[in-house]
N, C-alpha and C positions, 0 to 999 in steps of 0.2 A: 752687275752680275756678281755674284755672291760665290766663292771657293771656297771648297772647303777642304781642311788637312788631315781629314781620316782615312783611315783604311780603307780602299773600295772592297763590298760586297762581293762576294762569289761570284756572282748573278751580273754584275757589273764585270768583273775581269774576266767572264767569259765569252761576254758581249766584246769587249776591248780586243781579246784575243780571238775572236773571230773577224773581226773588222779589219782587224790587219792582213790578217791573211789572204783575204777577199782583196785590198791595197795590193799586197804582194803578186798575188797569182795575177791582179788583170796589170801591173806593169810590167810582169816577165810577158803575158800574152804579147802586148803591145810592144814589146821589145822586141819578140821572138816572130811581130808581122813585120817590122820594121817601121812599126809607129810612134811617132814623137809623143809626150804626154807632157802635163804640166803640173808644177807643184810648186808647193809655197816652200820659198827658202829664204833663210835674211828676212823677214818682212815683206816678201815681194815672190810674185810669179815668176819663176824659170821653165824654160822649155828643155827640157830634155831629149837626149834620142838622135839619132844619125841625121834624120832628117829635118831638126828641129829648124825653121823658122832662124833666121838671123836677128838679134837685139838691135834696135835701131837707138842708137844712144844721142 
C-alpha cells in the first residue's frame, strides 16, 4: 500500500467528514440503547459500553 503526504482534496475531506459523523451518531445511538460496540484501539478490538462482554485474558 502506497501513502501518500499531500493535501487531501475537497472531495476527499468531505467524504472524511461525513464518515465520521455517521461513526459518531451510530455510537451515541448505540450508547443511547444501551448497546456495546466495538473498536480498534492499540492494535486490537475493545468492546465498549455498559454491557460489553468481559475480556477473557
Amino acid at each position: 500500500m502506497k501513502l501518500m503526504s499531500t493535501v487531501p482534496s475537497p472531495e476527499t475531506e468531505a467524504i472524511l467528514k461525513a464518515l465520521r459523523e455517521a461513526v459518531a451518531k451510530t455510537l451515541e445511538r448505540k450508547r443511547r440503547l444501551g448497546q456495546y460496540a466495538v473498536i480498534w484501539r492499540d492494535g486490537r478490538p475493545v468492546f465498549i459500553g455498559d454491557d460489553a462482554p468481559k475480556p477473557t485474558t
